[in-house]
C-alpha positions as CSV (number, residue, x, y, z in Angstrom):
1,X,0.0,0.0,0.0
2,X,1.4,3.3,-1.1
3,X,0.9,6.1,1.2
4,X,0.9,9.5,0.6
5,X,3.0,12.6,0.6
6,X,0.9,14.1,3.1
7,X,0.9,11.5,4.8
8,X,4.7,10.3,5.2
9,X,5.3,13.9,6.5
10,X,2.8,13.9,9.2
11,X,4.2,10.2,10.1
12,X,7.4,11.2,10.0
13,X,7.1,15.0,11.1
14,X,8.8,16.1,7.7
15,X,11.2,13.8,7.3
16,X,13.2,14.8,10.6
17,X,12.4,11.3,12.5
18,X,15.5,8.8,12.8
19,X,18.1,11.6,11.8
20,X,21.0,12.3,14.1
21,X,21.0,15.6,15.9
22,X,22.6,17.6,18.7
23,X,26.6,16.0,18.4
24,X,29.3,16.3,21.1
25,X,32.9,15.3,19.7
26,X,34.7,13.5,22.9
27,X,38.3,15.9,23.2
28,X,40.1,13.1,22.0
29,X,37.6,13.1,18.5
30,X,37.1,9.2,19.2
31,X,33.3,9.4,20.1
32,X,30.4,11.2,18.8
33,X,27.5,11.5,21.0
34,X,24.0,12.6,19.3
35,X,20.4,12.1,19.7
36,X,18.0,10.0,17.3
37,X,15.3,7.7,17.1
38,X,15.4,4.0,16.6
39,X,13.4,4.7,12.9
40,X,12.1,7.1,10.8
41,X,8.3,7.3,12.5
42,X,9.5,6.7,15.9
43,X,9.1,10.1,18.0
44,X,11.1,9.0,20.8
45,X,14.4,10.5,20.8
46,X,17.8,7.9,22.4
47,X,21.4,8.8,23.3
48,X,23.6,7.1,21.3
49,X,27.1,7.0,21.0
50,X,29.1,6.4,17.3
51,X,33.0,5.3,17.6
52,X,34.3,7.4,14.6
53,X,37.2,5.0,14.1
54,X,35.0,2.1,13.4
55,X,31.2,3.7,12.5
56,X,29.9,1.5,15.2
57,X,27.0,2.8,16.8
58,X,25.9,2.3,20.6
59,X,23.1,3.0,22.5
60,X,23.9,4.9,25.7
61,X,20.1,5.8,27.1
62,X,16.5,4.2,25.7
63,X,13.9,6.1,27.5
64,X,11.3,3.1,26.8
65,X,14.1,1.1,29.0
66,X,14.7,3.6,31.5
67,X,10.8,4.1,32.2
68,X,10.2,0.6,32.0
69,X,7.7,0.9,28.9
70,X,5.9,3.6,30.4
71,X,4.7,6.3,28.8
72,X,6.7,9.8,29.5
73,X,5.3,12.2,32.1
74,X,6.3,15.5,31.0
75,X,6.3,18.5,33.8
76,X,4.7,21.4,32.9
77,X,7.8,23.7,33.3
78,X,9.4,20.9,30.5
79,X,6.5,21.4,28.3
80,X,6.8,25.0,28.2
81,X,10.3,25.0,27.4
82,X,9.9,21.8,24.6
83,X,7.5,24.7,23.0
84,X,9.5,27.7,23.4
85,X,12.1,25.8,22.1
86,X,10.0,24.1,19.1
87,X,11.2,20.5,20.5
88,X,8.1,18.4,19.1
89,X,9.9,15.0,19.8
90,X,9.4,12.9,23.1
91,X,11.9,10.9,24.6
92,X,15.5,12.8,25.1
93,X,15.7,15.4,23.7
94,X,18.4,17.5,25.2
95,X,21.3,16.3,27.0
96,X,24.4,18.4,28.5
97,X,28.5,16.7,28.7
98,X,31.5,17.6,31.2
99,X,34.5,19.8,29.6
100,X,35.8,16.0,28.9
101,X,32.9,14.3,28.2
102,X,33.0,12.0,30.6
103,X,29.3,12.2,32.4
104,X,26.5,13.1,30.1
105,X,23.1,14.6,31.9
106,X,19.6,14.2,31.1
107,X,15.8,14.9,32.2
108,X,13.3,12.2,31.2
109,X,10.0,12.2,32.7
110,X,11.1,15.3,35.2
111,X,13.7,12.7,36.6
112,X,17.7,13.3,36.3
113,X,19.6,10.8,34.7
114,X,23.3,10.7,33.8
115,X,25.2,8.2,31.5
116,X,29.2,7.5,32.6
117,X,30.8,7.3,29.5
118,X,33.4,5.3,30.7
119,X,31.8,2.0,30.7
120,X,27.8,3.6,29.9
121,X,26.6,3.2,33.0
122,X,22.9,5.0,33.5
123,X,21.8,6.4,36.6
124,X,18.8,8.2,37.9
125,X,20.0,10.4,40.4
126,X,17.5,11.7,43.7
127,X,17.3,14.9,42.5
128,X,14.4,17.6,44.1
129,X,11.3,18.3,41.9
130,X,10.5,18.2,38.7
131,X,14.5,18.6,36.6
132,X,14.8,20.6,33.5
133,X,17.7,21.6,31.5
134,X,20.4,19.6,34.1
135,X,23.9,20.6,33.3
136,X,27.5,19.4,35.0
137,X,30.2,21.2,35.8
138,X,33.1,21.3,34.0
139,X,35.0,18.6,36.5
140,X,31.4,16.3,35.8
141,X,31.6,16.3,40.1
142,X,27.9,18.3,39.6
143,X,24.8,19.1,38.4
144,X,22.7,22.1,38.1
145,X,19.1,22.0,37.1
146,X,15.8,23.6,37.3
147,X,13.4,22.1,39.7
148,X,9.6,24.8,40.5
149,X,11.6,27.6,39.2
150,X,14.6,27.6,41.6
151,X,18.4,26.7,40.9
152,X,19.5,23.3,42.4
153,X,23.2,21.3,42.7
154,X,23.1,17.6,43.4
155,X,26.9,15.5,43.0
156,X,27.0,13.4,39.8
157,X,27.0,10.7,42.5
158,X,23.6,11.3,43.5
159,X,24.6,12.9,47.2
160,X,24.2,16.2,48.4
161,X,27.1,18.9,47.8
162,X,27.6,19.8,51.7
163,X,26.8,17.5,54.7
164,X,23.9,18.6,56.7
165,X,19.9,17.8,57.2
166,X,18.7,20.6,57.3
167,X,16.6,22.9,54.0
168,X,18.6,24.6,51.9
169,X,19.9,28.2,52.3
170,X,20.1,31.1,49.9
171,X,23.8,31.7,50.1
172,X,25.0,27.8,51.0
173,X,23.3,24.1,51.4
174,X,22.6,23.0,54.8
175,X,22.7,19.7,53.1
176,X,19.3,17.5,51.8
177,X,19.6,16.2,48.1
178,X,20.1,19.0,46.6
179,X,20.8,22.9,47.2
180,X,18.1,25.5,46.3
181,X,18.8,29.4,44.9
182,X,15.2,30.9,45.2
183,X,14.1,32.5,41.9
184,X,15.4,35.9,41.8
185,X,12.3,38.6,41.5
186,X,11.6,40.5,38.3
């Protein structure tokens, strides 16, 4: 059965499902890191990783694995910014890298999930609220991200940046999962 122009572009939102976008080049130019579906009418974006020595492709982060086949809950401050942004996809569709690219960052679902390069281990870390746009430091030792519109800073290793119980502080963290900046008025 033939289908139709119209058609194939809905199904395949113009002919942009399946093709590789937003690359990181490791330091060393051995990896490429981008985001792309599994096929050309899938809408869920994966991480992938390609050796550019050998072409061989990996796949770092499946969201359909890492939510255990359920469907993606997207928070409404990630909605907002999918269309600010004009991000129709599902899935990943944004991820962040360390200066060396050793620790790759994520949201999926409003969780935070990071991917160690070195060996492509996934992790979803206890961060506070809903995350948007996570992003590691240049040492990969944290993350920030946006959780109900304040600033927060959890340790690639899922612990809190200072030792403590109590909430967090503007101007320091007296500890919990992660440290909170309030939103800045205006």
């Amino acid at each position: 059965m033939r289908i139709s122009l119209p058609r194939q572009l809905a199904r395949t939102e113009r002919f942009t499902l399946g093709v590789p976008d937003q690359f990181t080049l490791t330091p060393d130019g051995a990896t490429v890191l981008f985001l792309r579906s599994r096929a050309g009418d899938d809408p869920v974006s994966c991480l992938w990783a390609l050796d550019a020595g050998s072409g061989t492709e990996r796949l770092l982060a499946d969201p359909a694995e890492l939510l255990g086949g359920a469907a993606e809950q997207l928070p409404e401050a990630e909605r907002i910014r999918r269309e600010r942004d004009r991000q129709f996809g599902a899935g990943i569709v944004g991820y962040a890298t360390d200066e060396a690219v050793r620790l790759v960052a994520f949201a999926l679902s409003g969780e935070l999930w990071t991917v160690a390069m070195a060996g492509g281990r996934v992790q979803r870390l206890p961060a506070a609220g809903s995350v948007v746009d996570p992003r590691p430091d240049p040492t990969g030792e944290r993350i920030a991200y946006v959780a109900g519109g304040a600033l927060r800073v959890i340790e690639a290793g899922g612990h809190p940046p200072h030792a403590g119980g109590g909430p967090a502080r503007r101007g320091g963290s007296a500890g919990g999962p992660a440290t909170s900046c309030p939103p800045t008025p205006g």
